[in-house]
MARKELO-955459 format. One line per 10 residues: their letters; for each residue x, y, z of N, C-alpha, C. Coordinates in Angstrom, 3 decimals. Example, Ala and Ser with C-alpha at 12.3 -4.5 7.8 and 13.67 -1.06 7.14 Angstrom:
AS> 13.190,-5.690,7.800,12.300,-4.500,7.800,13.200,-3.300,7.800 | 12.850,-2.250,7.080,13.670,-1.060,7.140,12.900,0.030,7.870
***
This chain:
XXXXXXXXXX> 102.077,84.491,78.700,103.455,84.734,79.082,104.064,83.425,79.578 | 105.590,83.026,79.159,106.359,82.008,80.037,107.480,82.935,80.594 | 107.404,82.888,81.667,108.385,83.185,82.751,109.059,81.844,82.998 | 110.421,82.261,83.018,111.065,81.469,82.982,112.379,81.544,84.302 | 112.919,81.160,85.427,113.431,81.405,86.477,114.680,80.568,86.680 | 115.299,81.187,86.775,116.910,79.871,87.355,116.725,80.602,88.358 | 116.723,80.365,89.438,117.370,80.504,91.013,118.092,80.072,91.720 | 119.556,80.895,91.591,120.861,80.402,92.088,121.605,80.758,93.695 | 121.896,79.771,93.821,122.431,79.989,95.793,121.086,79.877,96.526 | 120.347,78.864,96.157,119.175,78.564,97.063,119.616,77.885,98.072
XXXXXXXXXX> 118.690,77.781,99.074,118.791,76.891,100.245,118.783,75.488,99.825 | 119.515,74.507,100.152,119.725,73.320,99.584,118.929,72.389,100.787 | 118.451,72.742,101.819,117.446,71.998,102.808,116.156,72.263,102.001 | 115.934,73.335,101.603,114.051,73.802,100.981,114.642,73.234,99.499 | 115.546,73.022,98.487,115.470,72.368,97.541,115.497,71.091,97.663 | 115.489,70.552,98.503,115.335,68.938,98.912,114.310,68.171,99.536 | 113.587,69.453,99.766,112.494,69.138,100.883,111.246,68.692,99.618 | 110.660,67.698,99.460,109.915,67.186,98.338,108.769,67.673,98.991 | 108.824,68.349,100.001,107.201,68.604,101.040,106.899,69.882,100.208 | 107.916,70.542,100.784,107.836,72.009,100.132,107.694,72.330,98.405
XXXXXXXXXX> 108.288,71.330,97.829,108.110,71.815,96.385,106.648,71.236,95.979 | 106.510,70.517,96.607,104.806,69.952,96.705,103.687,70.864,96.629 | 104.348,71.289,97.779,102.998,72.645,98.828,103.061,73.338,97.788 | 104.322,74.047,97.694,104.581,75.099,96.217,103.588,75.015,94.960 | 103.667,74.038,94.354,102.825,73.383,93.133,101.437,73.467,93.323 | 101.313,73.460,94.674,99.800,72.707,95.022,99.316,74.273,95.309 | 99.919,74.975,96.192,99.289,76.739,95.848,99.128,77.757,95.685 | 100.548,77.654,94.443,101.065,78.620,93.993,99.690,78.962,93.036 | 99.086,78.169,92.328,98.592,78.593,91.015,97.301,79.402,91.591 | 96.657,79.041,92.902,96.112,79.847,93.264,96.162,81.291,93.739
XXXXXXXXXX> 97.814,81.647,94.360,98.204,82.761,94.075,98.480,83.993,92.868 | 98.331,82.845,91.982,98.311,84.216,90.297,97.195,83.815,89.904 | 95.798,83.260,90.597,94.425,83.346,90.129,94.698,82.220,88.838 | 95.126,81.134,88.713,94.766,80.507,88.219,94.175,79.524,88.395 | 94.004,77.957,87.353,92.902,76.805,87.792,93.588,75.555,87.724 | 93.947,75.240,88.767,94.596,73.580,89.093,93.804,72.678,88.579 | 93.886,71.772,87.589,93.113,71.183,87.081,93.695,69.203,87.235 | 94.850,69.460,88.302,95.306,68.546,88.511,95.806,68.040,89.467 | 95.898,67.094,90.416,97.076,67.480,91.631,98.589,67.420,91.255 | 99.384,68.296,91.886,100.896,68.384,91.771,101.383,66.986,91.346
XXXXXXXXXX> 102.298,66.880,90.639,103.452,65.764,90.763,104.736,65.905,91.493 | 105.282,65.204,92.076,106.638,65.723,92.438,107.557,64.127,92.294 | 108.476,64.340,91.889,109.795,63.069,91.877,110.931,63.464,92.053 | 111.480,62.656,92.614,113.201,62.509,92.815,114.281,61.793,92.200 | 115.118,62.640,91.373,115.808,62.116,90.154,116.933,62.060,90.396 | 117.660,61.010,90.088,119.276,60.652,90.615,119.909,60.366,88.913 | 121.241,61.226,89.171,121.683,61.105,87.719,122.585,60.405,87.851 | 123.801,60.538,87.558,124.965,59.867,86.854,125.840,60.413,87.420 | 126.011,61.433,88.105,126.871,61.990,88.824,126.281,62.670,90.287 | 126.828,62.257,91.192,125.772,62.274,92.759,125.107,63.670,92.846
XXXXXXXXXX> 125.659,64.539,92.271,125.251,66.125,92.260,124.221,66.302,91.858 | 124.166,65.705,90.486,122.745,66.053,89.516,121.677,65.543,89.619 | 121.313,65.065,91.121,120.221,64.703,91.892,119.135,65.904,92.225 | 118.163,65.713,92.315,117.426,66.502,92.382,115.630,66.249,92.395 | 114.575,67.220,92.640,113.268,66.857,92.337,112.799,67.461,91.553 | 111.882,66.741,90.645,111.095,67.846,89.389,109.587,67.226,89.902 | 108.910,68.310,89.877,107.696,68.592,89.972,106.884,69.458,88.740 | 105.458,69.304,88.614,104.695,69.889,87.702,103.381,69.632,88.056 | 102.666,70.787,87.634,101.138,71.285,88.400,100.832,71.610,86.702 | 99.428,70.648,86.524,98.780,71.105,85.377,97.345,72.179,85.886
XXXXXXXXXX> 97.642,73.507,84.862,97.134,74.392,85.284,95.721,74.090,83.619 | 94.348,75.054,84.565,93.609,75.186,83.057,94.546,76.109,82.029 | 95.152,76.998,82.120,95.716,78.211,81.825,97.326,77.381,81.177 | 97.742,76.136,81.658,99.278,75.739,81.343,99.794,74.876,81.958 | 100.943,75.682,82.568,101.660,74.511,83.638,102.178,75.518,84.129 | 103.040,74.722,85.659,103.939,75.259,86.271,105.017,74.007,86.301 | 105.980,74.139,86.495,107.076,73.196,86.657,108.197,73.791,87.521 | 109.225,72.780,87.936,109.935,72.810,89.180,110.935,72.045,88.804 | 112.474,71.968,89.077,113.056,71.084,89.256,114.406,71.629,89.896 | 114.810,70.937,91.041,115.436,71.824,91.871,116.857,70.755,91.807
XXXXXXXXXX> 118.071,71.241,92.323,119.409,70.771,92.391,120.280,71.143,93.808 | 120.045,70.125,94.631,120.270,70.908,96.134,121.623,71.030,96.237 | 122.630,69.841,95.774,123.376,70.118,95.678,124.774,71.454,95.004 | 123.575,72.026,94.029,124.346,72.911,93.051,124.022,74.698,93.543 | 122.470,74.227,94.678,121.384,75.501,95.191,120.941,75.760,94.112 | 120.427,75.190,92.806,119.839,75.090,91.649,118.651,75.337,91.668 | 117.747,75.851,91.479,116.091,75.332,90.945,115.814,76.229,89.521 | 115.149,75.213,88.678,114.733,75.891,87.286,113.040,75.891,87.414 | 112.439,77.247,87.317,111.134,77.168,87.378,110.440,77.381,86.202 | 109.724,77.307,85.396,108.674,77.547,84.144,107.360,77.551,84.892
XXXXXXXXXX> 106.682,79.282,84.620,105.405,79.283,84.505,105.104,79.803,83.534 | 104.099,79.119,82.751,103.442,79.094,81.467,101.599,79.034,81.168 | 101.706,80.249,81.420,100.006,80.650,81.119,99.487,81.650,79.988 | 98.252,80.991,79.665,97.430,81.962,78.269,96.780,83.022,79.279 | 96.949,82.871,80.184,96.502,84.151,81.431,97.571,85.229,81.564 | 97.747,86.272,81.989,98.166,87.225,82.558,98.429,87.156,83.900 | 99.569,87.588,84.423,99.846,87.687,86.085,101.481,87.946,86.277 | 101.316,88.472,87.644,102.534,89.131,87.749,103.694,88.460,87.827 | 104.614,89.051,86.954,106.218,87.910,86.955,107.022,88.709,87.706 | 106.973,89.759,88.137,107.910,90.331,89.256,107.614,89.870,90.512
XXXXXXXXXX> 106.457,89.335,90.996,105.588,88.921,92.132,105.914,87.308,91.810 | 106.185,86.900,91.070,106.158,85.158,91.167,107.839,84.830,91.484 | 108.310,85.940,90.849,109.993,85.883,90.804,110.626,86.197,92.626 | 109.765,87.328,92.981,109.861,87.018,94.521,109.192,85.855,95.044 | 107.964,85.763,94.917,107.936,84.356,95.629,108.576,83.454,95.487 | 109.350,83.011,94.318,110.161,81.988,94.170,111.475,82.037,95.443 | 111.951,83.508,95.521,113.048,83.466,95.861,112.779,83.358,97.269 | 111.539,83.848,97.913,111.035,83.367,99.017,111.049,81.846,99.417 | 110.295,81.175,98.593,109.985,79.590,99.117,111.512,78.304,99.002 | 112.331,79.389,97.964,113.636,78.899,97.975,114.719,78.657,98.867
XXXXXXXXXX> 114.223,80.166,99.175,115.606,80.467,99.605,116.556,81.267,98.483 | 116.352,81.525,97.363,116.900,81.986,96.141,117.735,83.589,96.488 | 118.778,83.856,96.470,119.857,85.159,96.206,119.466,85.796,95.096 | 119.824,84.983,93.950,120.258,85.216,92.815,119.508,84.602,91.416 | 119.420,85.251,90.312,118.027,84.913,89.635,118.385,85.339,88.421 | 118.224,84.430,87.259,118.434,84.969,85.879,116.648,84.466,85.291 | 116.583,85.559,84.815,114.829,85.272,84.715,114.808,85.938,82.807 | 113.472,85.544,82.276,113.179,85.585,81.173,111.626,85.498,80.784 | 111.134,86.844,80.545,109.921,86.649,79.960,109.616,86.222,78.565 | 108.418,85.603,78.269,108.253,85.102,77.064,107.135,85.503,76.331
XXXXXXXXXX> 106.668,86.209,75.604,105.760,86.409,74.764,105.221,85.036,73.711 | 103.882,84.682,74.182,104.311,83.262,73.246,102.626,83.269,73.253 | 102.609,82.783,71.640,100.581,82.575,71.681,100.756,82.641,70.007 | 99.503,82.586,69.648,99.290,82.529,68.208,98.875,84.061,67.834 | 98.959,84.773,68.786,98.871,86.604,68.040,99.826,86.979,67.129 | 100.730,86.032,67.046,101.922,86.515,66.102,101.664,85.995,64.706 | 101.674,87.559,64.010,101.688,86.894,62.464,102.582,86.844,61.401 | 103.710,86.901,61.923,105.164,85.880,61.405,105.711,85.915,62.008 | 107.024,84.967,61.479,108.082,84.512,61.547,109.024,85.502,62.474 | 108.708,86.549,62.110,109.792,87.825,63.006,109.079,88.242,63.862
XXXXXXXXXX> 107.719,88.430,63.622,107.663,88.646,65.147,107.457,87.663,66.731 | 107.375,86.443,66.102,107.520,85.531,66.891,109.065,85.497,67.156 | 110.042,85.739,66.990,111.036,86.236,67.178,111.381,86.658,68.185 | 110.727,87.832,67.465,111.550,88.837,68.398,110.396,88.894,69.941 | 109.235,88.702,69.565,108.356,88.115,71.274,109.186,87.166,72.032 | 109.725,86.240,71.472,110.807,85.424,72.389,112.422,85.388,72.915 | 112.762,86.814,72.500,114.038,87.131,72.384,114.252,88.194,73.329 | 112.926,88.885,73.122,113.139,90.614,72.898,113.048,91.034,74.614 | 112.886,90.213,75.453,112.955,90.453,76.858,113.538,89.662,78.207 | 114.524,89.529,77.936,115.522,88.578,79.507,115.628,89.460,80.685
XXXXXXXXXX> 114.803,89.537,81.209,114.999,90.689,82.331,116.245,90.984,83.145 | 116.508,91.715,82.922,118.274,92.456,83.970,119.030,91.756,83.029 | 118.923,91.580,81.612,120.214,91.230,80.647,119.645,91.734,79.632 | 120.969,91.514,78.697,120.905,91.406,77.480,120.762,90.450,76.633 | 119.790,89.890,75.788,119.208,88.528,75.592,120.240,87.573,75.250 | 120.457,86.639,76.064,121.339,85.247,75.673,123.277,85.358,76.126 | 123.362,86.409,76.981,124.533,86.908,76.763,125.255,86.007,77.597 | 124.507,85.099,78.749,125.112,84.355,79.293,125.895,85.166,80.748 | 125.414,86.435,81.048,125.575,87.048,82.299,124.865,86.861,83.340 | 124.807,86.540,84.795,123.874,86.629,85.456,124.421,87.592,86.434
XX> 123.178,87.666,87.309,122.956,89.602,88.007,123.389,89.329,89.472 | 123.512,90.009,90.258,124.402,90.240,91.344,122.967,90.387,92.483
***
């Protein structure tokens, strides 16, 4: 599964805090039973416009990755967890909104692996579930 997370109206002190998205990385993966096979990364990225500052982080898992990249200014964070494992995405989607600070959440499960034997159904495994929407509609939930 890739779970996939925008978390909007976060706390913009815990999206800035490079400690916390650290800690996050470092033991989260032990919370969905997976295998850190790396230590966390975390950086601080300054764009082109003072807003689009922010930190991206990533934890190489045996199972995938996790990734992070947060926007304090905007209360932004985009999360990707991506494992050939199983584990709970209603339970990671609260914790997120926990360690955030997160309100508000447009989330997306992903069916993704080589079980698919075509073209359509790889498809529709990546389409066929945006949780609390309708796929791609560009609504987010209250």
């Amino acid at each position: 599964m890739h779970l996939i997370v925008d978390g909007l109206d976060g706390d913009p002190e815990a999206l800035r805090n490079s400690d916390l998205v650290q800690a996050f990385l470092d033991a989260y993966p032990q919370e969905i039973n997976m295998t850190k096979i790396a230590p966390p990364q975390v950086y601080t990225y300054r764009g082109k416009r003072p807003e689009d500052w922010g930190l991206s982080g990533f934890v190489l898992i045996a199972e995938s990755h996790i990734s992070v990249h947060t926007f304090p200014d905007r209360g932004h964070v985009n999360i990707d967890i991506f494992s050939c494992k199983p584990f709970d995405g209603d339970g990671a989607v609260e914790f997120v909104k926990n360690t955030f600070g997160v309100s508000r959440t447009d989330v997306w499960k992903l069916d993704r692996g080589l079980e698919y034997l075509n073209a359509q159904e790889a498809y529709h495994g990546m389409v066929r579930e945006r949780v609390g929407l309708l796929p791609f509609s560009g609504e987010r939930d209250a």
